[in-house]
C-alpha positions in Angstrom: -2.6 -38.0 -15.4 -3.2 -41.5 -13.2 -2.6 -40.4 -9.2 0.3 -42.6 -9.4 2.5 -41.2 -11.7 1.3 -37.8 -9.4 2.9 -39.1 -6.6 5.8 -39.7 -8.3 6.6 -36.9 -9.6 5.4 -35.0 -7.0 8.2 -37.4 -4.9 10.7 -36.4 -7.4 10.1 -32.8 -7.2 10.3 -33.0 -3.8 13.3 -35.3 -3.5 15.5 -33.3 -5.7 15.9 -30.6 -3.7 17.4 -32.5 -1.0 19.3 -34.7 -2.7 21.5 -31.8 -4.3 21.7 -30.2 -1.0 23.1 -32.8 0.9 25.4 -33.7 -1.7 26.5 -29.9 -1.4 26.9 -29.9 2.2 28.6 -32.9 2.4 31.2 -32.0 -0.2 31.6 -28.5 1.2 29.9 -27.9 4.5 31.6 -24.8 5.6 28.6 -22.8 4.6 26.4 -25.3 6.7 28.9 -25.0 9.7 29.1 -21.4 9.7 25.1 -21.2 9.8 25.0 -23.5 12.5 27.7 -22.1 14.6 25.2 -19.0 14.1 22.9 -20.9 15.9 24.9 -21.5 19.0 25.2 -24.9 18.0 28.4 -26.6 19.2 30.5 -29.2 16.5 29.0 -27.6 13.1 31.5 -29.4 11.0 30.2 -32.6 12.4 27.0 -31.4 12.6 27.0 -30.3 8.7 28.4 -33.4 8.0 25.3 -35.2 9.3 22.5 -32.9 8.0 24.2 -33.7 4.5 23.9 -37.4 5.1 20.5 -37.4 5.9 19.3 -35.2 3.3 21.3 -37.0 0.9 19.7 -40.5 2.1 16.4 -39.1 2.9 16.2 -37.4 -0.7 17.0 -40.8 -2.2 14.6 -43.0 -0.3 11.7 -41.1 -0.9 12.8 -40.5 -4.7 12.7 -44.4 -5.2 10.2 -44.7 -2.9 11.3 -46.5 -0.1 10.2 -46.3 3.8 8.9 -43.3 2.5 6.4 -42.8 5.4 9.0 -42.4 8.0 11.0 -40.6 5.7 8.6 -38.4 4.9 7.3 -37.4 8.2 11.3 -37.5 9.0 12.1 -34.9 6.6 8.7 -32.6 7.5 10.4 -32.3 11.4 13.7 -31.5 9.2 12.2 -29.0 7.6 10.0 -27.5 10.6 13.2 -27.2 12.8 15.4 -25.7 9.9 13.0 -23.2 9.1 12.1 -21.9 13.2 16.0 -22.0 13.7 17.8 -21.2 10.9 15.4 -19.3 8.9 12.8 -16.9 11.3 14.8 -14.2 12.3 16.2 -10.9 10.9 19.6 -10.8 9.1 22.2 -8.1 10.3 25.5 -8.6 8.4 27.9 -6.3 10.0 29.1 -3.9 7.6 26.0 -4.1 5.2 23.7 -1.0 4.3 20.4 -1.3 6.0 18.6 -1.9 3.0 21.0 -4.9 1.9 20.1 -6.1 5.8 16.6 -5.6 5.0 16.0 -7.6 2.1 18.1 -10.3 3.0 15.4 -10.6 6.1 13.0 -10.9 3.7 14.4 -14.1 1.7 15.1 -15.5 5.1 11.6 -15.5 5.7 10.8 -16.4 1.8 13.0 -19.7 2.8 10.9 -20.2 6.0 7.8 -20.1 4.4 9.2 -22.4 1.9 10.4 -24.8 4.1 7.5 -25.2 6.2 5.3 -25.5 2.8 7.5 -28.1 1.8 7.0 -30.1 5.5 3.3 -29.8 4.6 3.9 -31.6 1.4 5.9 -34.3 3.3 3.5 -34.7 5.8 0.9 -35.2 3.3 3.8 -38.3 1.7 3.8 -39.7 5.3 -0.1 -40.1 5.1 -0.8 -41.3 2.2 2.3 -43.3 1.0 4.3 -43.6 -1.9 1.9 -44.5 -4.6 2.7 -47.7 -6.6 5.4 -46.7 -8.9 7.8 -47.6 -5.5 10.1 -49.6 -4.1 7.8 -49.7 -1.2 4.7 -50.9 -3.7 7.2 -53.5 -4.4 7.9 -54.8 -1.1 4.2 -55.0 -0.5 4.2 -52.0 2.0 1.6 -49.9 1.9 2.2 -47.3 -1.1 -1.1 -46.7 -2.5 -3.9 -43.9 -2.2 -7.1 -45.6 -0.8 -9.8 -43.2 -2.7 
């Protein structure tokens, strides 16, 4: 497969994911706010609000391929801060058997690890660009791999 079409699917596997999720958030962010209240954070409705917007904005430019270097390094910070925040310690419902406690710990970390993969993956969008099947490419941005 030509390193361009690569890129882009590789940008639409990654935008998808973000894209759906801020679509969520913003059309029910209770679930959001609730985390983030977790958190300490103060205004996690507005808050919720705001992570949905940018994931749902984020998501589409890099899945068309547009500023995608900022976006992408953008999205890798995202992901670093969500998953030593939201995602690195142990779960301890109130209520719940030790065992349900236990391996809800362990997705928590499964969805750090995944989320600080997934910043890798950005980071390598940010350095390398958007390939030439983009909206960047278009605009005569840099977009292509220089082998």
């Amino acid at each position: 497969m030509p390193q361009n079409a690569v890129i882009l699917v590789g940008r639409i596997l990654l935008s998808v994911m973000f894209i759906m999720s801020g679509f969520s958030k913003l059309t029910d962010p209770s679930g959001t706010a609730g985390m983030i209240t977790g958190a300490g954070f103060p205004a996690a409705t507005a808050l919720a609000y705001l992570a949905g917007l940018f994931e749902l904005v984020a998501g589409a430019f890099v899945l068309v391929g547009f500023q995608t270097k900022i976006t992408a390094f953008l999205l890798a910070l995202f992901c670093v801060f969500t998953a030593l925040v939201f995602h690195s310690g142990a779960i301890n419902v109130p209520d719940f058997p030790e065992a349900a406690n236990g391996l809800l710990t362990l997705f928590n970390g499964l969805m750090m690890m995944k989320n600080l993969a997934i910043a890798g993956g950005f980071l390598v969008l940010a350095a390398f660009g958007a390939g030439s099947l983009s909206v960047d490419a278009r605009r005569g941005a840099y977009a292509t791999v220089k082998a």
